[in-house]
C-alpha positions in Angstrom: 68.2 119.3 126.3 67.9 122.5 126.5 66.6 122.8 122.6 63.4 120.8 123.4 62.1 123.8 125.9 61.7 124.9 122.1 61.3 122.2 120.4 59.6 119.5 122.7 60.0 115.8 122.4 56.9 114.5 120.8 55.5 111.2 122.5 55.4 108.4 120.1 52.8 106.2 121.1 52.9 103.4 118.7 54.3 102.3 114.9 52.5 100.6 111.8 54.2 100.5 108.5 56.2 103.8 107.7 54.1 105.5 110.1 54.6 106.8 113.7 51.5 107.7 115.7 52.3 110.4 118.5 49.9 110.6 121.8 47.5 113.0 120.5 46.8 111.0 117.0 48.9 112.5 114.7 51.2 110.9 112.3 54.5 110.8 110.6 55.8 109.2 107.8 59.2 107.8 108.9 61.2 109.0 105.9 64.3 108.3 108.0 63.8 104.8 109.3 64.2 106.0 112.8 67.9 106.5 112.0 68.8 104.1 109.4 67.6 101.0 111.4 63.9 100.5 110.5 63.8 98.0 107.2 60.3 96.6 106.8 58.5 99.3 108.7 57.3 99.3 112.3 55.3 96.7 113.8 55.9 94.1 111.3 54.1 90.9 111.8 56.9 88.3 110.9 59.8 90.1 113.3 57.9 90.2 116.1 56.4 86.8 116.0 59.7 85.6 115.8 60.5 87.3 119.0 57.5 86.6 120.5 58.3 82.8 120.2 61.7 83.2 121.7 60.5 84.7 124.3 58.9 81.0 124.9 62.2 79.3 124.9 65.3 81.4 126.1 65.7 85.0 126.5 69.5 85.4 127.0 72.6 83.1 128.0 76.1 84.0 127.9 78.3 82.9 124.9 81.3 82.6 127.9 81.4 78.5 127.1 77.5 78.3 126.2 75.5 78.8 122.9 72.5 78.5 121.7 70.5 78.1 118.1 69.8 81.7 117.0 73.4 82.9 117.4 74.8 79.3 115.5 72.0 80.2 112.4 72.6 83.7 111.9 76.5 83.3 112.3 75.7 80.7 109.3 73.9 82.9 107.4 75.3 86.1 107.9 79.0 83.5 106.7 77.2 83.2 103.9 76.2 86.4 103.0 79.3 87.9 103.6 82.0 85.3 102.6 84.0 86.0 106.1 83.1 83.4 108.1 83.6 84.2 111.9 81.5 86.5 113.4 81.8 88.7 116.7 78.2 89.8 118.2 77.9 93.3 120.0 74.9 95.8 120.7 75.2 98.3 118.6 77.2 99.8 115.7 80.2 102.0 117.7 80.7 98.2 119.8 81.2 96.9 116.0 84.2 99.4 115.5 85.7 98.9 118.6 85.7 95.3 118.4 87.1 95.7 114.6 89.9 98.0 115.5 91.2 96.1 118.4 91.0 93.0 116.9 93.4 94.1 114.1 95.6 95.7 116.5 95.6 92.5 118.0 96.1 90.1 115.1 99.2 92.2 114.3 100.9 92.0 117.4 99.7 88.4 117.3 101.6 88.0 113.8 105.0 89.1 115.4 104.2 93.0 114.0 103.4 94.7 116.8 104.4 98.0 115.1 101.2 98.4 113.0 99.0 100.1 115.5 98.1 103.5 113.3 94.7 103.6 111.3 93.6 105.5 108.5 89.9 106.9 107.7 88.4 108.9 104.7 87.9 112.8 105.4 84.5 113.4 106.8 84.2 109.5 108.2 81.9 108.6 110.9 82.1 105.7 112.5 80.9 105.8 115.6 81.0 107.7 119.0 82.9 105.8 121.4 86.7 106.8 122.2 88.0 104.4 119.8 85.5 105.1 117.0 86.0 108.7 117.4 89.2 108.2 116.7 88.9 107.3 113.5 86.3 110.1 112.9 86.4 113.5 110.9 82.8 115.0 112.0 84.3 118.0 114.0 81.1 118.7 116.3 81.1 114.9 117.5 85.1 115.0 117.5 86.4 118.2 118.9 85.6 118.4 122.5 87.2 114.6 123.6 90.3 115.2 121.5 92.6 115.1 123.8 91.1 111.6 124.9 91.5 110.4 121.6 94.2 107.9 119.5 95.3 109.9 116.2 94.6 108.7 112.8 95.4 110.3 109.8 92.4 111.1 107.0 92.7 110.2 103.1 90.9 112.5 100.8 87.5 111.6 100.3 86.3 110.5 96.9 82.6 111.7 97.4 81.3 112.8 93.9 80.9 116.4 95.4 84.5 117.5 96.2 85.4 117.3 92.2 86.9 119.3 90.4 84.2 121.3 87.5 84.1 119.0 84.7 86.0 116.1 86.6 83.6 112.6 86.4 82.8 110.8 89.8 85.3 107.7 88.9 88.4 109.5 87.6 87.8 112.0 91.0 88.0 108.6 92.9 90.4 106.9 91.2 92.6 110.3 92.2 91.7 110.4 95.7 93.2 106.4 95.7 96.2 107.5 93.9 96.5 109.8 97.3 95.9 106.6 99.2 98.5 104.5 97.7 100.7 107.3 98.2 100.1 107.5 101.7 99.7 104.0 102.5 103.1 103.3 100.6 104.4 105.5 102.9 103.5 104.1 106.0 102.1 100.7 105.3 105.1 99.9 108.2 102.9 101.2 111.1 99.6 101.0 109.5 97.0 97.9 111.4 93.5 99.1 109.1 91.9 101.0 106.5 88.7 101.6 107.9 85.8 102.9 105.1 82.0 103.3 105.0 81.4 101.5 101.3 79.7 103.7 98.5 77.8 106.2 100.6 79.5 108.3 103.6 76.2 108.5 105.3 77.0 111.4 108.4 79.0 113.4 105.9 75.5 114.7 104.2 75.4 111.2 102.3 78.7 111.7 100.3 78.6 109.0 97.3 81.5 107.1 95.3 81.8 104.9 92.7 82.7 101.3 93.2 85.8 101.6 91.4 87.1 103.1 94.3 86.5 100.2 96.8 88.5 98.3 94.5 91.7 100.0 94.2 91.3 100.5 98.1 91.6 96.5 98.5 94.1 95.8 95.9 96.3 99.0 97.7 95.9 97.6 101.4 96.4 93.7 99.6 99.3 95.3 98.1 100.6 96.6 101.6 99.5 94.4 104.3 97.1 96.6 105.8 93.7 95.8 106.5 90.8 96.9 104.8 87.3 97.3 107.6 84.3 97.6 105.7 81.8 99.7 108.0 78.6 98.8 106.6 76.4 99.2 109.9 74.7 102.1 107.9 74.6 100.8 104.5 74.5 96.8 104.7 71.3 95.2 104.1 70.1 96.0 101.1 70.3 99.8 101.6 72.9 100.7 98.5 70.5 98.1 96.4 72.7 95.3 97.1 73.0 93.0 100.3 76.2 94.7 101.1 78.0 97.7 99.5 81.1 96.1 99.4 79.8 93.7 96.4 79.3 96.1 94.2 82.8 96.7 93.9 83.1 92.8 94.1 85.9 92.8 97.0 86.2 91.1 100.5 87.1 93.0 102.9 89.3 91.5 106.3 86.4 92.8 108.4 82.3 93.9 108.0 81.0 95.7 111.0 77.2 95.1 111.1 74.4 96.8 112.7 71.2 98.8 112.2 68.8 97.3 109.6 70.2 93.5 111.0 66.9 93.2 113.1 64.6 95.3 111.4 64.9 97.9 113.0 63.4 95.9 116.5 66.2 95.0 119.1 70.1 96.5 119.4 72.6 93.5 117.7 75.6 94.4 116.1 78.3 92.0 114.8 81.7 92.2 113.2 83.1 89.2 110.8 86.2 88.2 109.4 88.4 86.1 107.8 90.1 82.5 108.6 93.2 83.9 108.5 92.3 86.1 111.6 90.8 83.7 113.5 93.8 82.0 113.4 96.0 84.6 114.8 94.0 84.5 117.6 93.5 80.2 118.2 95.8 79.3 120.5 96.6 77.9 124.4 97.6 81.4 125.9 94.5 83.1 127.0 96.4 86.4 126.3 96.7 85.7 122.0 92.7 85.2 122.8 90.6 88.0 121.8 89.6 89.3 125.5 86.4 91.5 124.6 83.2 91.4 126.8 79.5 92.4 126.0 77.2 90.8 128.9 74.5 90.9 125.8 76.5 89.4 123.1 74.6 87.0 120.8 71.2 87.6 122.6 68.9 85.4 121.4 65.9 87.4 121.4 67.8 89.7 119.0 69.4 87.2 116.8 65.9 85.7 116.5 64.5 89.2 115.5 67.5 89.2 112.8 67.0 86.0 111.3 63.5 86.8 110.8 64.8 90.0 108.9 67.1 88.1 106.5 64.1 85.3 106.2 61.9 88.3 104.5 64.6 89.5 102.6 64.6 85.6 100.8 60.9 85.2 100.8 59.8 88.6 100.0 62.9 88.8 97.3 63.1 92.8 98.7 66.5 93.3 96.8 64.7 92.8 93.4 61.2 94.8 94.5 63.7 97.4 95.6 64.8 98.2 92.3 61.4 99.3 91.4 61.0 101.0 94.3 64.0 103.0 93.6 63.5 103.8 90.4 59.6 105.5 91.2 61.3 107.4 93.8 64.0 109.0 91.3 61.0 110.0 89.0 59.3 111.3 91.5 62.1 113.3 93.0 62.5 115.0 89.7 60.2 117.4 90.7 62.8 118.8 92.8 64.6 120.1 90.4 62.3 123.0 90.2 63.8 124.1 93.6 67.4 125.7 94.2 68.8 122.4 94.7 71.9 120.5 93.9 73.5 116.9 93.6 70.1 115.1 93.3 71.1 111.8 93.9 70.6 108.4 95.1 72.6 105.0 95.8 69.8 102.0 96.0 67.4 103.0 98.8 69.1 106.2 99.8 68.5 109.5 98.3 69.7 112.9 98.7 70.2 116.4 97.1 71.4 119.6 98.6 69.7 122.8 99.2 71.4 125.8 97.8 70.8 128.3 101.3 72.8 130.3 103.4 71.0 130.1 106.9 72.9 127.9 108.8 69.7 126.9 110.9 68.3 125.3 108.0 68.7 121.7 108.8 67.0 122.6 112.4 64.4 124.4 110.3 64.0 121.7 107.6 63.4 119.3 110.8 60.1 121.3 111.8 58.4 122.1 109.1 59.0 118.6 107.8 56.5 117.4 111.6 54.5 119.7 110.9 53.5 118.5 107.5 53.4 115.0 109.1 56.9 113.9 107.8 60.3 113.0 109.7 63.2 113.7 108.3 66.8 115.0 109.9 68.7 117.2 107.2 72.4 116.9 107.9 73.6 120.6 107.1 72.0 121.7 104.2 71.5 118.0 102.9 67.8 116.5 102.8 68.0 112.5 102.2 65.1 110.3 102.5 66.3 106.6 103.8 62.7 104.7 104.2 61.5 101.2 105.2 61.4 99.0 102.3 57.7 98.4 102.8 56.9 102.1 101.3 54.1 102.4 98.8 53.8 104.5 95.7 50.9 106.9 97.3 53.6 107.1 100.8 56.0 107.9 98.2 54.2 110.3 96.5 53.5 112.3 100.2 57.1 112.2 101.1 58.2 114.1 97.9 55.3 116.4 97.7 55.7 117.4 101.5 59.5 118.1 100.8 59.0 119.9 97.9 56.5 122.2 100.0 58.4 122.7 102.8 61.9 123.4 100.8 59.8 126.4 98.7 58.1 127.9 101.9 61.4 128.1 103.1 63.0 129.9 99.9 
């Protein structure tokens, strides 16, 4: 808190679009989706009549021995979408990991293995802040201080395209970095419950990107082993690596997806984790202690599930995956103008994009921040990385503004 007597909070008075309108008038273009979550911009008409005619009906009920239509449709759909076809609802994406970790703890011990209890992360993972989620991540400034609260977990080398060696291509660097995983995990596959892995893009780790290839030698090695495989797609599920999910670009199920984020649009907190038949089954039975004890007084809410299902009905009407690949591919032209600047690793997976810039202050991303307001643009640099992650809903000319603003503001800063 003590930043903002530098930097003060700005009021946000209200949303349209990709825009944010503080007290005083002025705009910015939400390059950042408020944090990942915002996927058909802000104050969309369709979500929020949705929730609006909710409201009329039923606001919340608890799932202990009730239910209601929102939760049974999007568990449905979201069956569907997935192909795992039980689903655990929370409020938000750090709820999602807990829930996913415990309940492979707890279909082990449930299977007569009570010994797998250990779980293994990539290097530079972030999954979440709670004890349990920390546990399982390597970002040393959220990690460090609650240490000694924390489970262990050991880290497997991270196939993000960067780390490579010179002259070493993005798949045969992954396909390395899962030979070091099969070694581990061959190792230690005795103790090990879950593999837990953000799919394609390690978003808090300056938007670290890998190849499919190595999603599917990660499931064929915890197959292989008897280890679970969590897919943590609360950052990049729904639509934002250009597919509905990450994890089917490398054409693999995994034993659990954690969902969060973009699920309502970016309107009300929802998170849910789903899995397969055969965990569910570890855990149906008459002893309430094989039962999966684990209590959110909000789970399922149906104002939120109403805002979700209104998200996945514009995804189908609107047919936003296909549009998207336009989208993405007048962003990457654009961005070439970049390459003018001392910058790096121009990239992109789907709807995110990133490149690094080459500088040696280490306040830049603070720096980057600010001048990025005061041209009317929001963005949050992690380190020296500047990605742009937008609503869906951006036009060419918004486009145009975001690039041109970053280009400015990375040269006044050279």
């Amino acid at each position: 808190m003590k930043q903002h007597e530098s930097y003060p909070l700005i009021p946000i008075q209200r949303g349209d679009g990709v825009w944010l309108y503080d007290a005083e008038g002025k705009r910015y273009l939400d390059a950042v989706s408020s944090w990942w979550v915002n996927l058909f911009g802000h104050n969309n008409p369709r979500i929020k009549e949705a929730i609006k005619q909710q409201l009329d009906t039923l606001e919340h009920v608890m799932l202990a021995g009730f239910t209601h239509e929102p939760v049974v449709e999007l568990s449905e759909k979201l069956g569907k979408l997935t192909g795992l076809g039980h689903a655990f609802y929370a409020s938000d994406g750090a709820s999602a990991t807990e829930i996913a970790l415990k309940m492979s703890f707890h279909y082990w011990r449930n299977s007569g293995k009570s010994n797998k209890i250990k779980f293994i992360s990539l290097q530079n993972s972030y999954h979440g802040e709670t004890l349990g989620a920390l546990g399982v991540t390597d970002v040393a400034i959220f990690k460090d201080t609650y240490a000694p609260l924390l489970m262990q977990s050991a880290q497997m080398p991270s196939p993000d395209f960067r780390l490579s060696e010179a002259g070493e291509g993005a798949e045969t660097f992954a396909l390395r970095c899962a030979e070091a995983l099969e070694f581990y995990v061959s190792e230690h596959h005795h103790e090990l419950a879950a593999f837990i892995i953000e799919p394609l893009v390690q978003c808090a780790a300056g938007m670290g990107m890998y190849p499919p290839a190595y999603l599917r030698r990660a499931r064929e090695i915890c197959t292989k082993y008897d280890v679970h495989l969590i897919a943590d797609e609360i950052a990049v599920g729904f639509g934002r690596t250009g597919t509905m999910f990450a994890c089917e670009q490398g054409e693999i199920l995994p034993d659990f997806i954690c969902l969060s984020k973009g699920i309502t649009g970016g309107y009300l907190p929802l998170s849910a984790v789903l899995t397969t038949d055969k965990v569910y089954q570890a855990f149906y039975d008459d002893s309430t202690a094989k039962g999966f004890l684990h209590s959110h007084s909000y789970t399922g809410n149906p104002l939120a599930c109403s805002a979700a299902l209104a998200t996945l009905a514009i995804f189908e009407s609107d047919h936003s995956l296909h549009k998207n690949l336009e989208k993405t591919a007048f962003i990457v032209n654009q961005m070439q103008a970049l390459t003018h600047l001392p910058v790096k690793y121009l990239r992109h997976q789907g709807m995110i994009f990133a490149f690094d810039v080459v500088t040696q202050n280490p306040q830049f991303s603070k720096l980057a921040y600010q001048a990025a307001l005061q041209r009317g643009l929001l963005l949050r640099p992690i380190g020296n990385t500047i990605y742009f992650m937008p609503p869906y809903t951006i036009a060419e000319d918004e486009i145009n503004f975001m690039v041109s603003a970053t280009y400015d503001l990375v040269k006044a800063m050279q």
